[in-house]
N, C-alpha and C positions, 0 to 999 in steps of 0.2 A: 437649311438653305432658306434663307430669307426671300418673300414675296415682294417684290416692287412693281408699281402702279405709277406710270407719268403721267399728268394730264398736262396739255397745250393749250392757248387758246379760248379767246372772249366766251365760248360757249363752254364753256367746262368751268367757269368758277367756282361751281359749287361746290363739285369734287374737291378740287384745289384746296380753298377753307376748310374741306373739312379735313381732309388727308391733314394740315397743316396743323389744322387742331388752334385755329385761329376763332375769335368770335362768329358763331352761328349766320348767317344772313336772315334779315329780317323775314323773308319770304323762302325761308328753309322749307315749313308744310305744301308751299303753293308749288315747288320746285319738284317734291318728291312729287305730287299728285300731278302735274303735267310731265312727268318724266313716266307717270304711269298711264298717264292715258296716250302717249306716244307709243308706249309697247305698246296697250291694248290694241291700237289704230291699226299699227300695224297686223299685230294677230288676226284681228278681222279681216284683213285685206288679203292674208296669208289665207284663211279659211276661207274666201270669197272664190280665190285663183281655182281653190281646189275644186270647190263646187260647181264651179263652171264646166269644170273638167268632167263631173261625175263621180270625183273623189273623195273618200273621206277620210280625216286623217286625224292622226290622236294627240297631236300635237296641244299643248295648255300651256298657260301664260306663266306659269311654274318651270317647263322645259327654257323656256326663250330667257327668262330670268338668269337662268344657271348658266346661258353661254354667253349673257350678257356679264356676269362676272367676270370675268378673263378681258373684258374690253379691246381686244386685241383682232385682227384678222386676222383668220387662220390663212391665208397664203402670203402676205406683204407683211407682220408680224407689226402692222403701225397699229398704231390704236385709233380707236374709230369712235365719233362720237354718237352721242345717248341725244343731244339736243342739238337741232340745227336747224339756222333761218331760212335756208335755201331748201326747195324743194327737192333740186338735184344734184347735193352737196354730196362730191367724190368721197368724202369720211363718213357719212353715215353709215350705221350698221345696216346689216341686210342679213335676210335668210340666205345660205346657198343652198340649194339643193343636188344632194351628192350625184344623186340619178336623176334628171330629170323626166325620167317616163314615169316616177314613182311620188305622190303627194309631198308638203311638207309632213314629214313624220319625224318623231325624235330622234332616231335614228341615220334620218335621212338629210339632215341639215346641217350646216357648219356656219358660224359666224364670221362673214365678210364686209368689207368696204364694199359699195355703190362699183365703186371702182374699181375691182377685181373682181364680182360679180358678172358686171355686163361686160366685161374683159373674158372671161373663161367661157361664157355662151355654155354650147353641148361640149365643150372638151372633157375628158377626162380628168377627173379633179386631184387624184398624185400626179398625173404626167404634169398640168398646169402647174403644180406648188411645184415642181421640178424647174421648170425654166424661171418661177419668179425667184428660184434661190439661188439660181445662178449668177454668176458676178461675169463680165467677161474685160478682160484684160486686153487692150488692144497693144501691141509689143511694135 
């Protein structure tokens, strides 16, 4: 079974060229290195929530990596971007957290849009992918 990867859109170029296997872009190292201080950003701000809480959590920038591979949200199945201009751009990725009584932990996180994040709140997160996989047919 073959693995496919779409990317959309002015903020994914990079991807794009490279998937395509087109000439490199001039500013390929400055791209990976701000694609990596965007996770890190966030990481910190992940481990910031916790500790506010009293939490702590085992979460490293090695787990966030490997769900960021899959580029995809796990309830709307659209892919989500890695780089965006807007601060509260519905595509960007986000942590979800499964439990919310529970830290971000490796276990305890799914990779979503902005937008089905602050969409599912405290619901339960199979019931939630349940009604986003719904289609409804009006007859």
């Amino acid at each position: 079974m073959e693995k496919k990867i779409f990317f959309s859109g002015k903020n994914n170029r990079y991807q794009i060229k490279k998937l395509n296997g087109s000439e490199p872009l001039k500013n390929e190292l400055r791209v990976n290195i701000d694609a990596d201080k965007n996770i890190c950003k966030k990481f910190y701000g992940y481990k910031s929530q916790d500790k506010k809480r009293g939490w702590t959590n085992n979460l490293e920038v090695s787990d966030i990596s490997e769900l960021l591979a899959n580029l995809e949200c796990y309830y709307c199945k659209n892919s989500v971007l890695l780089d965006y201009e807007t601060k509260l751009h519905p595509m960007q990725w986000t942590l979800d957290r499964i439990n919310n009584d529970l830290p971000h932990n490796k276990d305890n996180v799914l990779l979503s849009c902005l937008k089905c994040n602050l969409e599912r709140r405290r619901k339960n997160a199979d019931h939630f992918l349940f009604t986003k996989s719904l289609t409804v047919v009006k007859v």
